[in-house]
C-alpha distance (Angstrom), angle and dihedral (degrees) to the residues before:
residue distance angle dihedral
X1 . . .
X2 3.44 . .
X3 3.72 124.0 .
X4 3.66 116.2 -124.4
X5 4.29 99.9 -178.4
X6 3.67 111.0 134.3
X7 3.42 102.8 -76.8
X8 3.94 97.7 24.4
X9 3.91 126.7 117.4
X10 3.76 92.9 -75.9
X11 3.73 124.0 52.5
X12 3.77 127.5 164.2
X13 3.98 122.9 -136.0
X14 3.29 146.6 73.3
X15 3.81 117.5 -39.8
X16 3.68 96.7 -151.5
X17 3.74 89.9 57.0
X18 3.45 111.4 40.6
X19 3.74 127.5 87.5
X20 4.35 116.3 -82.1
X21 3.48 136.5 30.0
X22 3.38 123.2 -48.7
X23 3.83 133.7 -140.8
X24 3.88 121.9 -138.4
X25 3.36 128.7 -167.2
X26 3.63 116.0 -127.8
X27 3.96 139.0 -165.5
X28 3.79 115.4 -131.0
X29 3.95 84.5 -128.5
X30 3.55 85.9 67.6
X31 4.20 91.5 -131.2
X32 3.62 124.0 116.4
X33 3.61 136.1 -165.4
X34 3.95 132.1 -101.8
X35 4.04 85.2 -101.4
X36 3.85 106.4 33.3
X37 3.40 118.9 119.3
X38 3.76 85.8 -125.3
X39 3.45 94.5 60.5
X40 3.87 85.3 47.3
X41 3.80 97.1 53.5
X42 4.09 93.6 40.6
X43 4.06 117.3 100.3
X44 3.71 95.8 -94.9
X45 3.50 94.7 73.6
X46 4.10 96.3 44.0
X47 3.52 95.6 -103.5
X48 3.45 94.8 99.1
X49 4.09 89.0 180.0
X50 4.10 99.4 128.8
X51 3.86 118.2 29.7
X52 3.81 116.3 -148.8
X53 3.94 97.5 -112.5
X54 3.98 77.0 53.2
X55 3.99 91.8 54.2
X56 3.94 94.5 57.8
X57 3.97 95.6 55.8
X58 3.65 116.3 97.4
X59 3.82 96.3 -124.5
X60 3.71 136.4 -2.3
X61 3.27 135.1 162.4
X62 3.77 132.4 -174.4
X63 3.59 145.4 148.3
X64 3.92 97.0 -80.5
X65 3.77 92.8 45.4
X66 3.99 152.9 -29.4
X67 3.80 118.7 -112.8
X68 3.73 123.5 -162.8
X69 3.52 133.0 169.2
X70 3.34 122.8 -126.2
X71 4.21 103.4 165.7
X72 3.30 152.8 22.2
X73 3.77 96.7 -115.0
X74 3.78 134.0 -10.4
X75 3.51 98.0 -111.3
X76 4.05 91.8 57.1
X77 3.55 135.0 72.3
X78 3.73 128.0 -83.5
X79 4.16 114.1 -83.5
X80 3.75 104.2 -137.8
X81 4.30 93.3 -148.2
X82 3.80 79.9 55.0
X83 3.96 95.2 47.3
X84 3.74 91.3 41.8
X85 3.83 90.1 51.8
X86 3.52 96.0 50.8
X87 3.63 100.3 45.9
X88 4.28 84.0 43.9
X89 3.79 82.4 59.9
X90 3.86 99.8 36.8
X91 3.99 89.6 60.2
X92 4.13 87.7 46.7
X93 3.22 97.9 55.9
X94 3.82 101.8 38.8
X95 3.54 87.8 47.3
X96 4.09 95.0 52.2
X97 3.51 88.4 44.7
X98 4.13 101.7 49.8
X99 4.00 95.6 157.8
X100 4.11 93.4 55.4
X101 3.69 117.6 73.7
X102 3.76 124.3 -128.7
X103 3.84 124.6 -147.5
X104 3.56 113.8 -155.0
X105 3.87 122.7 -169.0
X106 3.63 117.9 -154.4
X107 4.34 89.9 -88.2
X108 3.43 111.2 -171.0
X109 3.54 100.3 28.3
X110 3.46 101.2 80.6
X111 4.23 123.1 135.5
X112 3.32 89.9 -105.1
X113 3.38 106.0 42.7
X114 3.45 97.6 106.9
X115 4.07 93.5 -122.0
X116 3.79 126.4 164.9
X117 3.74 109.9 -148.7
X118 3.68 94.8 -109.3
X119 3.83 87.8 60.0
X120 3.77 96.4 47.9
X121 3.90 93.1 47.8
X122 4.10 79.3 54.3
X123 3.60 92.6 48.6
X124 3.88 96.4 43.2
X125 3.99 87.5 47.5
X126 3.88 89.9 48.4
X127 3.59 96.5 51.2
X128 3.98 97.5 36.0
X129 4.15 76.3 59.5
X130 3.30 92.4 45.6
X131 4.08 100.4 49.8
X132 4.08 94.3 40.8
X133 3.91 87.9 54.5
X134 3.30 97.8 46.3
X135 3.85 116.9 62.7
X136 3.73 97.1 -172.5
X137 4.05 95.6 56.2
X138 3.20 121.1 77.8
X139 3.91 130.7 -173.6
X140 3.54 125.0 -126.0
X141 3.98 122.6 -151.8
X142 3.81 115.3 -164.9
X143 3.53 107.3 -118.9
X144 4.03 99.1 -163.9
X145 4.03 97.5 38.6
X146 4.27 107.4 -179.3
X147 3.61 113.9 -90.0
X148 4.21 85.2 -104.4
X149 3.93 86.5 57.9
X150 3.79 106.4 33.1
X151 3.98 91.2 103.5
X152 3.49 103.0 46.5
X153 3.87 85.8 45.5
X154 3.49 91.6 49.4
X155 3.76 86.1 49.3
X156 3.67 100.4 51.2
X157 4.34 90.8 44.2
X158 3.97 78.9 60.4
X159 3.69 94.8 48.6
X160 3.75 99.5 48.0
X161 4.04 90.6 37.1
X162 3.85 84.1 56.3
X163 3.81 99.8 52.3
């Protein structure tokens, strides 16, 4: 089971606005759609965290944020060499960096990820592992999904509070 006190493996609220650095899942295209949480941490929106050139690089990681790409494109599903990449990287550089705090959104699960359910329990077990042996990452549930997303969110917040 995971622990979800304050300050535990699981928090809810919004990435952007919560204390440490968080990670954003990318698309090797370097586009993101109107909801992503790319989109939402790009300059257009104030933010002004991740910078497109920024988006289309396999993995960076600095002191405003973490990028790591996860797909092609936005619109298509999730491409596991990607995803296992990324998360490869994620536990590097949390773990060489043990005083900085890492927020880590649910990547890969998205609604359109193109998922089957065998590959999200995979993905929720990976990155259940992933949080609880890493003290310095912490994930981040989305409290106020979109009406479109609310019961997959709801969904995956079960999953994760389950492990």
């Amino acid at each position: 089971r995971l622990d979800i006190r304050e300050g535990g493996p699981i928090q809810e609220g919004n990435i952007l606005e919560l204390p440490g650095v968080p990670i954003i899942p990318v698309a090797a295209a370097g586009n993101a759609s109107s909801l992503d949480l790319a989109r939402k941490a790009g300059p257009a929106t104030g933010k002004g965290i991740i910078s497109p050139d920024v988006m289309k690089v396999p993995f960076t990681a600095n002191e405003n944020a973490v990028t790591a790409i996860i797909k092609e494109d936005f619109s298509g599903p999730v491409n596991d060499v990607m995803f296992v990449a990324a998360i490869a990287n994620i536990e590097s550089v949390a773990r060489k960096n043990p005083d900085t705090t890492f927020l880590l959104p649910p990547i890969g699960l998205g609604i359109n990820d193109g998922n089957t359910s065998d590959q999200i329990t995979s993905k929720v077990n990976l990155l259940a592992d992933l949080v609880n042996n890493i003290p310095n990452l912490v994930m981040i549930l989305d409290p106020n999904p979109t009406l479109v997303e609310k019961e997959h969110v709801e969904n995956l917040n079960n999953m994760f509070k389950c492990k």
